[in-house]
C-alpha positions as a printed NumPy array, in Angstrom:
array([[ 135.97 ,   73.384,  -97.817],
       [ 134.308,   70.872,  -95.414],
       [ 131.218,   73.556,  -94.284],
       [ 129.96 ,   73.263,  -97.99 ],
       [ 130.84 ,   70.015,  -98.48 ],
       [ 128.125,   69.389,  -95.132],
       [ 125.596,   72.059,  -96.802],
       [ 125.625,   70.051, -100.327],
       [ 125.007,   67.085,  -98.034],
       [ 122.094,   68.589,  -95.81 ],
       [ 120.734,   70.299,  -98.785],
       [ 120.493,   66.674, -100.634],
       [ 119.107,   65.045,  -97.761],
       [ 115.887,   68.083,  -97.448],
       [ 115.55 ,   67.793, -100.757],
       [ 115.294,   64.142, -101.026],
       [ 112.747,   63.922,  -97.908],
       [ 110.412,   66.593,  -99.253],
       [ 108.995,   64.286, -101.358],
       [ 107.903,   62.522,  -99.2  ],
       [ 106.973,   64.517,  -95.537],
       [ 107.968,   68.294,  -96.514],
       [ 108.168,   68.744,  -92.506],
       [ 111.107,   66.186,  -91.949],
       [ 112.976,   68.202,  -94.545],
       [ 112.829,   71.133,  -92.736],
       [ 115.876,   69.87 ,  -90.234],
       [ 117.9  ,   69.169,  -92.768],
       [ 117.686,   72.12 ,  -94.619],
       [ 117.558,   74.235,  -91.272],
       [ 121.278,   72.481,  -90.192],
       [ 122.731,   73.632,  -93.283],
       [ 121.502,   77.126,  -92.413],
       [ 123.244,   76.757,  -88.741],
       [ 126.386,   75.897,  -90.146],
       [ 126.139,   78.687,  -92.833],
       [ 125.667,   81.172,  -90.117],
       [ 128.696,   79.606,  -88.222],
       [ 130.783,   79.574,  -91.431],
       [ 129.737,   83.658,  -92.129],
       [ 128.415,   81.905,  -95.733],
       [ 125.84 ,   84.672,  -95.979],
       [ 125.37 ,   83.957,  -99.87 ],
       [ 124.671,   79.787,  -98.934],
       [ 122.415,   80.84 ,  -96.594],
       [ 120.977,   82.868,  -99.333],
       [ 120.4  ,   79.695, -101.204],
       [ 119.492,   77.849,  -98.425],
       [ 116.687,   80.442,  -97.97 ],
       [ 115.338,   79.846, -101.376],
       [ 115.354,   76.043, -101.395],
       [ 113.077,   76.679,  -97.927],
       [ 110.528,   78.591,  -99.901],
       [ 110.763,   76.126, -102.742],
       [ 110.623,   72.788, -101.302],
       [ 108.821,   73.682,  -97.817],
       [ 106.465,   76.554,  -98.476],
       [ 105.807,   76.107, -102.859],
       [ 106.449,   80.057, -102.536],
       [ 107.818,   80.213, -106.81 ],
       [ 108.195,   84.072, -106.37 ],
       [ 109.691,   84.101, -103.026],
       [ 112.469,   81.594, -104.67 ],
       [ 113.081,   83.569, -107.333],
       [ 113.832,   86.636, -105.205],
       [ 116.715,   84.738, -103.057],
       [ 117.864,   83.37 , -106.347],
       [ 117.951,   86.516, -107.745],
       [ 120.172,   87.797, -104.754],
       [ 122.388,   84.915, -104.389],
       [ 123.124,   84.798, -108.615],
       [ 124.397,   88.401, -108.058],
       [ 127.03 ,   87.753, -105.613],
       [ 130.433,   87.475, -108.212],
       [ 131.659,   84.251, -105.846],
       [ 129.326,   81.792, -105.879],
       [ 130.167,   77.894, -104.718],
       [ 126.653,   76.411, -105.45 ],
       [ 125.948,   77.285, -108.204],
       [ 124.609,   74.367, -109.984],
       [ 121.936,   74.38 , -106.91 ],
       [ 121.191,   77.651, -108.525],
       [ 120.154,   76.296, -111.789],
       [ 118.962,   73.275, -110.571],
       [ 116.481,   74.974, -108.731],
       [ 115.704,   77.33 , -111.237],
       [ 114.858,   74.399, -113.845],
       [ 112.565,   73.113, -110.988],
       [ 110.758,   76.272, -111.326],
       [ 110.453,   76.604, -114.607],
       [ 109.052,   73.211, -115.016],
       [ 106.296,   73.723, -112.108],
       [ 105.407,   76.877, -113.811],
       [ 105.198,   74.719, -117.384],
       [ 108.072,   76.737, -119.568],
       [ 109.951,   73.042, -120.171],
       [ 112.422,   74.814, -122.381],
       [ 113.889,   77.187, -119.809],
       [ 113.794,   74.113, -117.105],
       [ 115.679,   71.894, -119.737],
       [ 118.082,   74.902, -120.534],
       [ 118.765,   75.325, -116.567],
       [ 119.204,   71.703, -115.892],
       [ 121.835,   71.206, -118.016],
       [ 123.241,   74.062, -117.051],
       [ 123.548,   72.524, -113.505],
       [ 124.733,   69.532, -115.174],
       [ 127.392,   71.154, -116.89 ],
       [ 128.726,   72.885, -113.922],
       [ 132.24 ,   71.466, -112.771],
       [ 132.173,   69.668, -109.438],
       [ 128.094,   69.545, -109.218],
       [ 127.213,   66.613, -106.995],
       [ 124.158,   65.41 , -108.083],
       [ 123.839,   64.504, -111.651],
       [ 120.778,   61.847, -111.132],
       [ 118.311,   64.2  , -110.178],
       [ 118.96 ,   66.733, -112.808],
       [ 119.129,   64.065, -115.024],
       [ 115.89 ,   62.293, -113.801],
       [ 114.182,   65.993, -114.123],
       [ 115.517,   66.53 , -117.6  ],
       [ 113.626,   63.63 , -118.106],
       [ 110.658,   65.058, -116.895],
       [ 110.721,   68.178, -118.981],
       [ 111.473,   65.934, -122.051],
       [ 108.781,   64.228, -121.386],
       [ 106.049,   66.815, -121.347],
       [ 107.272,   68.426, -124.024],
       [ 106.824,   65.286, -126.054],
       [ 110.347,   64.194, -126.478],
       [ 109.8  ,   60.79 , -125.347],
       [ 113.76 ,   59.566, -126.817],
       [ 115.294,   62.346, -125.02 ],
       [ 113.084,   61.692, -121.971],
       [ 114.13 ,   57.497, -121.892],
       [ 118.155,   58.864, -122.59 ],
       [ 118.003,   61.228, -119.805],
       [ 116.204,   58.654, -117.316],
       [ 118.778,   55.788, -118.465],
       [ 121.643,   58.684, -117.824],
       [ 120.232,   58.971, -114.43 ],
       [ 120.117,   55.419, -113.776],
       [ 123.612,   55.499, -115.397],
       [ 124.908,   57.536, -112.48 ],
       [ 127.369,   56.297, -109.829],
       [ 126.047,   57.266, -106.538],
       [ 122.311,   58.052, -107.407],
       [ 120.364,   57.336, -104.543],
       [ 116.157,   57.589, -105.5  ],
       [ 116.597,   55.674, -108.958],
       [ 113.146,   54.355, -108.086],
       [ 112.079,   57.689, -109.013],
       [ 113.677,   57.376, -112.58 ],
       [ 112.883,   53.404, -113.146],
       [ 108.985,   54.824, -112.614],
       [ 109.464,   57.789, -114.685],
       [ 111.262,   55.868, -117.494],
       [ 107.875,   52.968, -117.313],
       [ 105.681,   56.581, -117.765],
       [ 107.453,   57.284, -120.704],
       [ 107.486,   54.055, -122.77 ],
       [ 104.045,   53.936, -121.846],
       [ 103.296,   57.367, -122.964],
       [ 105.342,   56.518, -126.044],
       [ 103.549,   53.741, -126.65 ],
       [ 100.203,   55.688, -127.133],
       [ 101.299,   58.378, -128.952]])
């Protein structure tokens, strides 16, 4: 279906410019809402909702709730966003298991579109739970990954971790 196809793309793009002006990635994020509407996707606008809250407003509970609603719908087309964006809570809020349970969930999801960043966040969880091997495979994974477009975020993650190996 094209209309998804455009909301994966629009979601990417507002999540990708939130970190760095969380007001660009508004638009982006508000377009794939529009074309939700258009579409009658009332369980994408669902999700759309909750990556608002999450990567505009840092509202953790507020997510949770639209997740909550859209993971109860039987027929759901995103959901690796679902999990992705659960293992993004779940690392913010410091449980590192849960987030490295959810993002390779996401990752293990037929069809989901954006393996680097889930891969580049395992990473992250790996890494603050110690893990430093796991963290430098999941970073060199995410490197490893046709089509990932901020693998400056991974190159400096990976230099964190050797460092951080390197002390411990």
């Amino acid at each position: 279906m094209v209309a998804l196809t455009e909301i994966k793309r629009l979601i990417n793009n507002g999540q990708n410019k939130s970190h760095i002006d969380k007001q660009s990635s508004i638009k982006p994020f508000n377009e794939a809402k529009s074309i939700a509407k258009k579409k009658n996707l009332e369980k994408e606008i669902i999700l759309i909702d909750s990556y608002i809250q999450y990567y505009i407003k840092n509202d953790y509970d507020t997510t949770k709730s639209f997740l909550e609603k859209y993971h109860k719908i039987k027929d759901i087309q995103l959901i690796s966003y679902y999990y992705f964006l659960y293992g993004n809570i779940y690392y913010n809020e410091g449980d590192y298991d849960r987030a490295i349970e959810s993002y390779q969930k996401a990752l293990d999801t037929p069809g989901y579109d954006t393996p680097g960043m889930a891969l580049n966040n395992l990473g992250l969880a790996y890494s603050k739970k110690g893990d430093y091997d796991r963290a430098i495979e999941s970073y060199q994974k995410a490197l490893d990954t046709p089509g990932y477009d901020t693998a400056e975020m991974a190159l400096n993650n990976l230099g964190l971790v050797y460092l951080q190996k390197r002390r411990s």
